[in-house]
Backbone as CSV, one residue per row, in Angstrom:
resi,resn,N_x,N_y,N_z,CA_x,CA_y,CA_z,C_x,C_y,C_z
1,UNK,-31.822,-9.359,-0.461,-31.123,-8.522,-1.425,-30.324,-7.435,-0.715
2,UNK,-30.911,-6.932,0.847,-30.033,-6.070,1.353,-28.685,-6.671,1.690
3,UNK,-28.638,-7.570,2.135,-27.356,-7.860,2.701,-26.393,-8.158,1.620
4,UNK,-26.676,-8.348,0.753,-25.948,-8.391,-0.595,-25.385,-6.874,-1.038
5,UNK,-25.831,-6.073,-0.844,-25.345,-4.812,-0.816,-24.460,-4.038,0.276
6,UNK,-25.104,-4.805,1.399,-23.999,-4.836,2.819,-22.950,-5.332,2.686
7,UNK,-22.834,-6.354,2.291,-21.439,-7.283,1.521,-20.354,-6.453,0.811
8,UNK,-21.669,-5.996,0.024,-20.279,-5.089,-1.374,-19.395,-3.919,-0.656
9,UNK,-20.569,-3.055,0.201,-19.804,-1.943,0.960,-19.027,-2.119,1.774
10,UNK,-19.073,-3.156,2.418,-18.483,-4.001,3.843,-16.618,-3.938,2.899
11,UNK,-17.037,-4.500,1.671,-15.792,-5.338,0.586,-15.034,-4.142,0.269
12,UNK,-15.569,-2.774,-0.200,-15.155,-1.614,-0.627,-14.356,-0.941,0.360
13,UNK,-14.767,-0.999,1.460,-14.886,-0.175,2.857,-13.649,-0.932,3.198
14,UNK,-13.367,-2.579,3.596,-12.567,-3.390,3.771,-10.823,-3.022,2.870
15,UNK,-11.538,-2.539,1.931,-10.484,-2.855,0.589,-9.713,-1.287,0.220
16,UNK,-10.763,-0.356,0.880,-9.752,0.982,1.171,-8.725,1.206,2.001
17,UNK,-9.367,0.427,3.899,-8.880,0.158,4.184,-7.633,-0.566,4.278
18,UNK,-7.583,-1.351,3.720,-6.254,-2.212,2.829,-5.263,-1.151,2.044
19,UNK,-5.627,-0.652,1.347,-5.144,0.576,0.320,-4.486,1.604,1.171
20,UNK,-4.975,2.108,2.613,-4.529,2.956,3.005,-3.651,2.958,3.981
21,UNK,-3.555,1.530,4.842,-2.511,0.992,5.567,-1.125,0.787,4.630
22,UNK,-1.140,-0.206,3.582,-0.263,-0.286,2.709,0.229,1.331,2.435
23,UNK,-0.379,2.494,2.166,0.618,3.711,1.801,1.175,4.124,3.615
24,UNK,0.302,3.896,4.147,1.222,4.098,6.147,2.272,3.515,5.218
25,UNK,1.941,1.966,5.419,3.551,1.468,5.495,4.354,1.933,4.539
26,UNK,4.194,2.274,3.536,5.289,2.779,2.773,6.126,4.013,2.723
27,UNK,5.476,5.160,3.420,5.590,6.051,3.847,6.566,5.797,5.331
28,UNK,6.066,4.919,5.750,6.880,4.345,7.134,8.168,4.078,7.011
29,UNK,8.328,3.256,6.208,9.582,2.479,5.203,10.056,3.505,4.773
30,UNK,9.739,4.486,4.259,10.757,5.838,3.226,10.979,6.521,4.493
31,UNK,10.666,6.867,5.558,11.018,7.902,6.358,11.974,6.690,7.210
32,UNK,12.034,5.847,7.419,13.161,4.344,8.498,14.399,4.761,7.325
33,UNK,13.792,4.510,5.732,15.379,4.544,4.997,16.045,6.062,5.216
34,UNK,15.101,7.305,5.255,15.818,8.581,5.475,16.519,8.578,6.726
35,UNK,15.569,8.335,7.865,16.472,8.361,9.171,17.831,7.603,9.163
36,UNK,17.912,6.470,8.674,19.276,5.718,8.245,20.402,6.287,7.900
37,UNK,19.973,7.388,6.632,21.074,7.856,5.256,21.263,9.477,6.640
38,UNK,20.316,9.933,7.133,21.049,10.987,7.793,21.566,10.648,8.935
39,UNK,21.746,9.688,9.466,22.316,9.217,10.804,23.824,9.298,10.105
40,UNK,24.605,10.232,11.006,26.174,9.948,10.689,26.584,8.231,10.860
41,UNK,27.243,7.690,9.915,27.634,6.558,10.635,26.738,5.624,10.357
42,UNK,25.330,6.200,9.753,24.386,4.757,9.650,24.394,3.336,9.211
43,UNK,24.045,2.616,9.237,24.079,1.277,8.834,23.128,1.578,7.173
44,UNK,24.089,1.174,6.294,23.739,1.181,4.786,22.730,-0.023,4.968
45,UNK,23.077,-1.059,5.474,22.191,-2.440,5.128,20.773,-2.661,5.445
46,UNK,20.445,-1.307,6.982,19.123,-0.948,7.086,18.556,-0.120,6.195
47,UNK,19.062,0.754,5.633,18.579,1.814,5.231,18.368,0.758,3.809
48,UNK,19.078,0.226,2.916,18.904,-0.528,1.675,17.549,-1.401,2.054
49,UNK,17.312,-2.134,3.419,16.527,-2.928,3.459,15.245,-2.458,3.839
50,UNK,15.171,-1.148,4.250,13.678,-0.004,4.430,13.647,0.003,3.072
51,UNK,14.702,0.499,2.048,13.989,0.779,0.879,13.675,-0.483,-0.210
52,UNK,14.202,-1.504,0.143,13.900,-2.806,-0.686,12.038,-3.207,-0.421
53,UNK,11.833,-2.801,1.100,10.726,-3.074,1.854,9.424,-2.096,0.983
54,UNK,10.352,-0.596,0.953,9.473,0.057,0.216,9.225,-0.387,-1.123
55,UNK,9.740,-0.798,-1.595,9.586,-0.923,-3.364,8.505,-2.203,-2.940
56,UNK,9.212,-3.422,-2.542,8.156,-4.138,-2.451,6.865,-4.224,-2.138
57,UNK,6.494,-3.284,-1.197,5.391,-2.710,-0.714,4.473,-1.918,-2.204
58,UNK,5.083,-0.891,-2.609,5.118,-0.316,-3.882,3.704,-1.089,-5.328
59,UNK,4.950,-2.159,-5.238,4.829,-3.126,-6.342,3.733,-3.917,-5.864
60,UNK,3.317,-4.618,-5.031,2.627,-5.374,-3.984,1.379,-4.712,-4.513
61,UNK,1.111,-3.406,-3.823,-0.186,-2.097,-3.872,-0.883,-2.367,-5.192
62,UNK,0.397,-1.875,-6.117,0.311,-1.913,-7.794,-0.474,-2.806,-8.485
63,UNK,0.012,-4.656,-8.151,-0.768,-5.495,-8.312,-2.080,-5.496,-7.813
64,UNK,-2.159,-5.229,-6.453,-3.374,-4.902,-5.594,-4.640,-4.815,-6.425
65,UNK,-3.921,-3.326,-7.084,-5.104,-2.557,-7.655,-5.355,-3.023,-9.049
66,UNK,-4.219,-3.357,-9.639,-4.819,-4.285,-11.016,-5.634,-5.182,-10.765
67,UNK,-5.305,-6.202,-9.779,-6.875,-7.038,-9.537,-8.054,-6.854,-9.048
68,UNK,-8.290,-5.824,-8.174,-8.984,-5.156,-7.714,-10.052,-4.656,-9.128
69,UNK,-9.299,-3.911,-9.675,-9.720,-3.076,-11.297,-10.360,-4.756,-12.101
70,UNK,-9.217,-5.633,-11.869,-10.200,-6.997,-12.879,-11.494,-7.637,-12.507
71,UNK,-11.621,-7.497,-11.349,-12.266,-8.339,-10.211,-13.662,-7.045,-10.347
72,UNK,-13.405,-5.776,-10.424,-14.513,-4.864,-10.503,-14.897,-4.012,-9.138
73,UNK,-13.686,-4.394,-8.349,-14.029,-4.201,-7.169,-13.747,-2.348,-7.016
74,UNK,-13.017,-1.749,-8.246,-12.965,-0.469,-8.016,-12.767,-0.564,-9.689
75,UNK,-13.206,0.866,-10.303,-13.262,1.437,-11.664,-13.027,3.082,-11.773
76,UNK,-12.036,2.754,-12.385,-11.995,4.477,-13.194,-13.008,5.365,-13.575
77,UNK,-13.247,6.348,-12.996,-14.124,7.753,-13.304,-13.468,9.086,-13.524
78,UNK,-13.894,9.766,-14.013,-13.525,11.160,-14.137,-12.858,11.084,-15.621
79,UNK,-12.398,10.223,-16.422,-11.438,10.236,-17.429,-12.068,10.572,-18.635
């Protein structure tokens, strides 16, 4: 029965992890599209494609956590 509980935390622990790389990267992606737009001269097509990267990233997370929330793997408190 312990390791069954090792599992879940292992899954939680795993799955924050997940959660918190994904905002790096997005955060990564919004500061690549800023450096772009203030570069005199920048290339529009990078800077559009950091922020296409970001949204997708975004949206990606979003789903993430809706299944996450179906699956039970995280639940709303405080509300």
């Amino acid at each position: 029965m312990r390791s069954g509980v090792y599992n879940a935390a292992m899954a939680q622990t795993a799955f924050k992890v997940l959660v918190v790389l994904i905002f790096v990267a997005i955060v990564a992606s919004l500061g690549s599209a800023l450096f772009h737009l203030s570069r005199s001269g920048g290339d529009s097509r990078k800077m559009f494609r950091a922020l296409a990267l970001r949204v997708g990233l975004s949206v990606g997370l979003f789903i993430l956590l809706m299944v996450a929330w179906a699956l039970g793997l995280i639940s709303p408190h405080g509300l």
